[in-house]
C-alpha positions as CSV (number, residue, x, y, z in Angstrom):
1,X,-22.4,-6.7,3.9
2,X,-21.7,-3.8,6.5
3,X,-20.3,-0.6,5.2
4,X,-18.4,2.0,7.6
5,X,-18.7,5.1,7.4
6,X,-15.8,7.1,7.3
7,X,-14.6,10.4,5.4
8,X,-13.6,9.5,1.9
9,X,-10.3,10.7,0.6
10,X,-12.1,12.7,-2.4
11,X,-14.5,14.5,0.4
12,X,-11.0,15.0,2.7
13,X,-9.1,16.3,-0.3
14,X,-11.4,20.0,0.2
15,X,-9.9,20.2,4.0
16,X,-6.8,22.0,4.9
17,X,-4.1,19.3,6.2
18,X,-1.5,21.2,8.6
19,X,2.4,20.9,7.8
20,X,3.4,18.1,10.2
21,X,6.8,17.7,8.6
22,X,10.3,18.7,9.9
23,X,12.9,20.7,8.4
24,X,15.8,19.3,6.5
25,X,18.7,20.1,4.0
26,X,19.0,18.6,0.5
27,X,21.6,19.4,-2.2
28,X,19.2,22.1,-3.6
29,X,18.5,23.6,-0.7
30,X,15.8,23.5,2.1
31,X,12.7,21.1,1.8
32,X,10.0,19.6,4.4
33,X,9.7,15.8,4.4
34,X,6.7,14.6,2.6
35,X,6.1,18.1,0.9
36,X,6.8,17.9,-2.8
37,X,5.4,20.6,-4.3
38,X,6.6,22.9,-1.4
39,X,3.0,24.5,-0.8
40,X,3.3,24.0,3.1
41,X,1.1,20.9,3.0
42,X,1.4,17.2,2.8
43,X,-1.3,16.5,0.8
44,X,-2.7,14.2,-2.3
45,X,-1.3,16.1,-4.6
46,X,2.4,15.5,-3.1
47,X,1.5,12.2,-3.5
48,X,0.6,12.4,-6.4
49,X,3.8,14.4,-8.2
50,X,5.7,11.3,-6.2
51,X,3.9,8.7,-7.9
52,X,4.0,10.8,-11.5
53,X,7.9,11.0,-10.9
54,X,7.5,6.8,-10.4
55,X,5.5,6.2,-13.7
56,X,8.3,8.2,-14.9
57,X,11.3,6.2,-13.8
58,X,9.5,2.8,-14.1
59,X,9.4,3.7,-18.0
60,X,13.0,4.6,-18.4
61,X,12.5,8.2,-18.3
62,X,14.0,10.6,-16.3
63,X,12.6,11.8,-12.6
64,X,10.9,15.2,-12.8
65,X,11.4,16.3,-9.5
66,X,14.5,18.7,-8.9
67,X,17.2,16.4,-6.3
68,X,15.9,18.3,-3.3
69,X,12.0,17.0,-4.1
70,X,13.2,13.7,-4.4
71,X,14.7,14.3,-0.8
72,X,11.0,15.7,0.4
73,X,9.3,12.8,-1.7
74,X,11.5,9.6,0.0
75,X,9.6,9.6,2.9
76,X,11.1,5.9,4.3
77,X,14.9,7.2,3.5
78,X,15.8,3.9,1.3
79,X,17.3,6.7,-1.5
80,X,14.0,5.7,-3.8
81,X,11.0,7.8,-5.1
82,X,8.4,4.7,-5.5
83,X,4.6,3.9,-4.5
84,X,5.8,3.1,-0.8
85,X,6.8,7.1,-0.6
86,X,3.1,7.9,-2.3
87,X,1.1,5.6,0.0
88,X,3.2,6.9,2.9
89,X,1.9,10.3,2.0
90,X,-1.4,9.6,1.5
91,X,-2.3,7.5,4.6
92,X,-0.6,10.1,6.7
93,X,-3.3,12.7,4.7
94,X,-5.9,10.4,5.0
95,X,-5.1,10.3,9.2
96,X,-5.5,14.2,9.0
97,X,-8.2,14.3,7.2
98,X,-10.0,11.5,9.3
99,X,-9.7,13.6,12.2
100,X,-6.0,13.1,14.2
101,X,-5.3,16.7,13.1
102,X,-2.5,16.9,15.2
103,X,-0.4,13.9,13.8
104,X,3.1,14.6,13.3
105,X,4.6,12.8,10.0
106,X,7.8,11.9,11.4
107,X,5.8,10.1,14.4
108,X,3.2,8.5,12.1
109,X,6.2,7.3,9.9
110,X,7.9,5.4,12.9
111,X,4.5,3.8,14.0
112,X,4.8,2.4,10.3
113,X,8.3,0.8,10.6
114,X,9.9,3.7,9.1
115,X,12.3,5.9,11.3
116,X,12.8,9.2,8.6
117,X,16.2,10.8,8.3
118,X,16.4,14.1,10.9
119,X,18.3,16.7,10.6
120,X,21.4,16.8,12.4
121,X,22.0,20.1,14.7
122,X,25.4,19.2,15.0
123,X,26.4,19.4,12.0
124,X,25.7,23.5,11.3
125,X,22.3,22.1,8.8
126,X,24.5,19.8,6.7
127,X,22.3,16.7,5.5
128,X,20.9,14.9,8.2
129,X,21.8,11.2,9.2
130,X,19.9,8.4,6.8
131,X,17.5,6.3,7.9
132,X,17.7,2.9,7.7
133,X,16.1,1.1,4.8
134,X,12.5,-0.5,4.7
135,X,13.9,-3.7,5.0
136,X,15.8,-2.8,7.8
137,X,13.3,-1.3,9.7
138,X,10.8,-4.1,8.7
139,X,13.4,-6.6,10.5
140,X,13.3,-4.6,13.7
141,X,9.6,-4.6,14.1
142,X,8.5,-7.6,12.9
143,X,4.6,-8.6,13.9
144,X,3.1,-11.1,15.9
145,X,0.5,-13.4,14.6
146,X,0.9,-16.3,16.8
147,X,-2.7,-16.4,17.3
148,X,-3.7,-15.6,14.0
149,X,-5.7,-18.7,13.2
150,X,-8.1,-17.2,15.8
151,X,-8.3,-13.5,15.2
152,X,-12.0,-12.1,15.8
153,X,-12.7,-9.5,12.7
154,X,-11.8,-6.2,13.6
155,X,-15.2,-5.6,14.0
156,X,-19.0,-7.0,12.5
157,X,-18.6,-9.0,9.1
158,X,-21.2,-11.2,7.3
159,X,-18.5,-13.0,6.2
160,X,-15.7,-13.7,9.4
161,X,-14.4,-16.7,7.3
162,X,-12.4,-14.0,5.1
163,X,-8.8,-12.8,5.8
164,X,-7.4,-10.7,3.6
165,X,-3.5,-10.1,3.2
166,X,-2.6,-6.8,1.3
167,X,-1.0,-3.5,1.0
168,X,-2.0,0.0,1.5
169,X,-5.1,-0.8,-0.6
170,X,-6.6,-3.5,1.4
171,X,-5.6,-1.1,4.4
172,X,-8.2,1.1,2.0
173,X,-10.9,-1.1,1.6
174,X,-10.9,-1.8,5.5
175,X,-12.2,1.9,5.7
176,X,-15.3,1.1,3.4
177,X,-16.0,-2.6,4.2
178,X,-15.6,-4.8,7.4
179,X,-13.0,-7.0,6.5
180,X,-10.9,-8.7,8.8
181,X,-7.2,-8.2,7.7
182,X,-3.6,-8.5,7.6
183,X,-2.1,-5.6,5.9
184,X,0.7,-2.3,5.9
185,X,1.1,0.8,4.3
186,X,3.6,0.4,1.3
187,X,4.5,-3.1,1.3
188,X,5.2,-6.2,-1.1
189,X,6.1,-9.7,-0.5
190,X,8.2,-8.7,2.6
191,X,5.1,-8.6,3.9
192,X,4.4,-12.2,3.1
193,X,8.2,-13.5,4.3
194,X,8.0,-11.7,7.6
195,X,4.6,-13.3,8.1
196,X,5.1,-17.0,6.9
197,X,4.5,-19.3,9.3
198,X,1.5,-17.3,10.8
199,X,-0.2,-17.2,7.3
200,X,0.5,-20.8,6.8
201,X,-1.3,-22.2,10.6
202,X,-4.8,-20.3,8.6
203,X,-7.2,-23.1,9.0
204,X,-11.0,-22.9,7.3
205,X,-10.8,-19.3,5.5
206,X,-11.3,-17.6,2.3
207,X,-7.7,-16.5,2.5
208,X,-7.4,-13.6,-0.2
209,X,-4.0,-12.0,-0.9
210,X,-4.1,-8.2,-2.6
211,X,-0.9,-6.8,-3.1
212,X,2.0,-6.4,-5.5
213,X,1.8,-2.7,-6.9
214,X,5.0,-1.8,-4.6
215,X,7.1,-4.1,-5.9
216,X,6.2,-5.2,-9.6
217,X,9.1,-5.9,-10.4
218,X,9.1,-10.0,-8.2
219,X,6.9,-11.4,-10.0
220,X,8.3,-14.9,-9.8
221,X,9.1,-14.0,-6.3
222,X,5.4,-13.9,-6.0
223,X,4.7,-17.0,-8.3
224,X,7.2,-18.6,-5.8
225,X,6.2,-17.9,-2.6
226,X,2.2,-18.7,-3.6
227,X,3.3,-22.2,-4.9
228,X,5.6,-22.8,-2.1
229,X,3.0,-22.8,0.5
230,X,2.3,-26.2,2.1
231,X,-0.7,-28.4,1.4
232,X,-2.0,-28.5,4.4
233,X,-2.5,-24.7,3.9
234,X,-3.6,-24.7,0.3
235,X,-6.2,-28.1,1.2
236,X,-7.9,-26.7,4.4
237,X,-8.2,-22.9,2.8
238,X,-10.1,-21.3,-0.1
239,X,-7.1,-19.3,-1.2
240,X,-7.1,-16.6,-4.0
241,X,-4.7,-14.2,-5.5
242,X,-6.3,-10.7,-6.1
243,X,-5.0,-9.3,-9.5
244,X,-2.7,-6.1,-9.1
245,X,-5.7,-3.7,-9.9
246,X,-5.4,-0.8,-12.3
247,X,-4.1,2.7,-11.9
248,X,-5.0,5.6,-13.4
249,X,-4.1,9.3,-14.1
250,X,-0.5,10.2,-13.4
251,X,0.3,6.6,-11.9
252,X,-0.9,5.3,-15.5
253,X,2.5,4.4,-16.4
254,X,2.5,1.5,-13.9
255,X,0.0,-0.5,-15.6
256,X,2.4,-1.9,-18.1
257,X,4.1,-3.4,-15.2
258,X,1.0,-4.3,-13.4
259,X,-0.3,-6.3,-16.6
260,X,3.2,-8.4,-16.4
261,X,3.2,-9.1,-13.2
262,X,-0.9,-10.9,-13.5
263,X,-0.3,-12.6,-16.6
264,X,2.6,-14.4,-14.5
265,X,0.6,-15.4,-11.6
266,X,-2.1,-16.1,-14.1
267,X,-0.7,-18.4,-15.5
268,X,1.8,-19.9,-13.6
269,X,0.1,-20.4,-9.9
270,X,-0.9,-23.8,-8.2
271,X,-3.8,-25.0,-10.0
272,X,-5.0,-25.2,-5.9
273,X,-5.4,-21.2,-6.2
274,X,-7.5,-19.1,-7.7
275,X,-6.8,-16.3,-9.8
276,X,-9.5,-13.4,-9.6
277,X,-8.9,-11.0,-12.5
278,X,-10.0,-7.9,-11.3
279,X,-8.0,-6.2,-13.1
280,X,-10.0,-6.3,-16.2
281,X,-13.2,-6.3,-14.5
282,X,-12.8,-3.0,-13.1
283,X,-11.2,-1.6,-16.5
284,X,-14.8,-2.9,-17.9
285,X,-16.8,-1.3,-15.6
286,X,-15.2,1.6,-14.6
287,X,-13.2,2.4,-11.4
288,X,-12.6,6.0,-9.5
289,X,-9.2,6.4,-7.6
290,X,-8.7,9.5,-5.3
291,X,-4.6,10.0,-6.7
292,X,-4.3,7.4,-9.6
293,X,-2.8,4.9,-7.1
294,X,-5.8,4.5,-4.0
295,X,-9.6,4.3,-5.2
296,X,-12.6,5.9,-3.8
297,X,-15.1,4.1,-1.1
298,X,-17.1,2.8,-4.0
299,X,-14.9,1.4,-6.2
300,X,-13.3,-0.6,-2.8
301,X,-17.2,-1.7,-2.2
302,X,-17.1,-2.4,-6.2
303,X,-13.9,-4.8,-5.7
304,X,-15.4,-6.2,-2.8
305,X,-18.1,-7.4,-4.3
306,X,-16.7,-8.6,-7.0
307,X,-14.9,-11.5,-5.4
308,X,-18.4,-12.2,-3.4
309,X,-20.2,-12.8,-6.9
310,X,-16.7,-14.6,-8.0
311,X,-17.1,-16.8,-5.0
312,X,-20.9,-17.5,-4.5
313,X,-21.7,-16.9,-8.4
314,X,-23.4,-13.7,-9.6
């Protein structure tokens, strides 16, 4: 297995990120996108207070940001404070941190498929115009895989056969492990629609998909769209389902959720597809996150090879 090296989140966390956000109004008054706590920074800890105010809402309590945090905190402008907001943030501070010190939020957003509300001069700094919704912007910028069955690893892997699909945490682990990937910043099965027919022409892989913690509330969705896939895809692949890992700390409160969400795949998915329970694996053994949501470089190396001994045997 090849490891990269690159600057951990925990290690980046001691640098100074510079406030790349713009200006705009909310009903309480000023507020810079992507800065929660209003300390001048978009940071971790924003990142975290938007994932806390999550937890919160997932549980049926109410949001403990004031109105204009939640305006700072909805970073894609679909009116929701959620996970896609937090990994939003924290990507964008793991891009400082990595080195692009002069990365502009707004500009990182759009590269994403998320074009941020701006302020509108026009309007003598009344709210600005709203973006459109994830969805929406998805639509617009939809990706091309036509040649996916032949995609080269991004770079040197013992084990090219591999193709991960995921979130914002398989995005992660590609910073600690050379895996060849599909995989966005804050997505969920939309991921999976958009990239259908691609995913299905996958020939001779370990096809692994990891995602789920932005949207744990399709579960059958998920259920559905696994067992839907067509045999020539589940008979020519090795094809797994990740469990939705664990979170910790302020995004605690999502593991309720979380659990639902694998017992249904669990026990519900084509007996063609394998279910890797790494959900309770790393709760046995212990797991480090860098803002309850995103782990560290070790416990991605830690997930990693965990499939390796669920795949070749321990």
């Amino acid at each position: 297995m090849k490891i990269k090296t690159l600057m951990s989140l925990a290690a980046a966390a001691a640098l100074v990120v510079p406030s790349a956000g713009f200006t705009a109004h909310g009903a309480a008054g000023l507020y810079t996108i992507g800065d929660v706590n209003g300390d001048g920074t978009v940071d971790a800890t924003d990142a975290s207070a938007v994932l806390a105010a999550y937890a919160s809402i997932s549980s049926g309590h109410e949001s403990p940001l004031y109105s204009y945090q939640e305006s700072a905190a909805d970073l894609n402008g679909d009116s929701l404070v959620d996970a896609i907001d937090a990994s939003l943030i924290l990507s964008y501070y793991a891009c400082v941190s990595a080195g692009d010190e002069e990365a502009i939020l707004t500009d990182f957003l759009e590269q994403h498929g998320f074009k941020q509300k701006m302020t509108d001069e026009d309007d003598n700094g009344v709210q600005g115009t709203s973006a459109p919704s994830a969805t929406e912007s998805e639509t617009q910028q939809p990706l091309d895989f036509s040649g996916l069955e032949y995609t080269h690893p991004r770079i040197d892997s013992d084990y090219s056969e591999w193709f991960w699909i995921g979130d914002s945490r398989t995005v992660g682990l590609s910073y600690s492990v050379a895996i060849d990937y599909l995989g966005e910043i804050g997505v969920g099965i939309a991921l999976l629609n958009r990239n259908h027919d691609s995913i299905c022409q996958i020939r001779n892989k370990t096809v692994i998909f990891n995602l789920g913690v932005n949207d744990l509330h399709n579960s059958r969705a998920y259920l559905n769209w696994y067992n839907s896939l067509p045999d020539e895809f589940l008979d020519n692949n090795t094809v797994i389902v990740m469990s939705v890992n664990p979170c910790s700390g302020s995004s605690q409160g999502l593991n309720s959720g979380i659990e639902s969400l694998n017992a249904t795949l669990r026990d519900g998915l084509d007996s063609r597809i394998t279910f890797l329970d790494s959900y309770t694996y790393l709760n046995m053994h212990g797991f480090a996150t860098t803002d309850g949501l995103h782990y560290t470089s070790g416990t991605y190396v830690d997930i990693y090879n965990f499939v390796y001994d669920s795949i070749y045997g321990a």
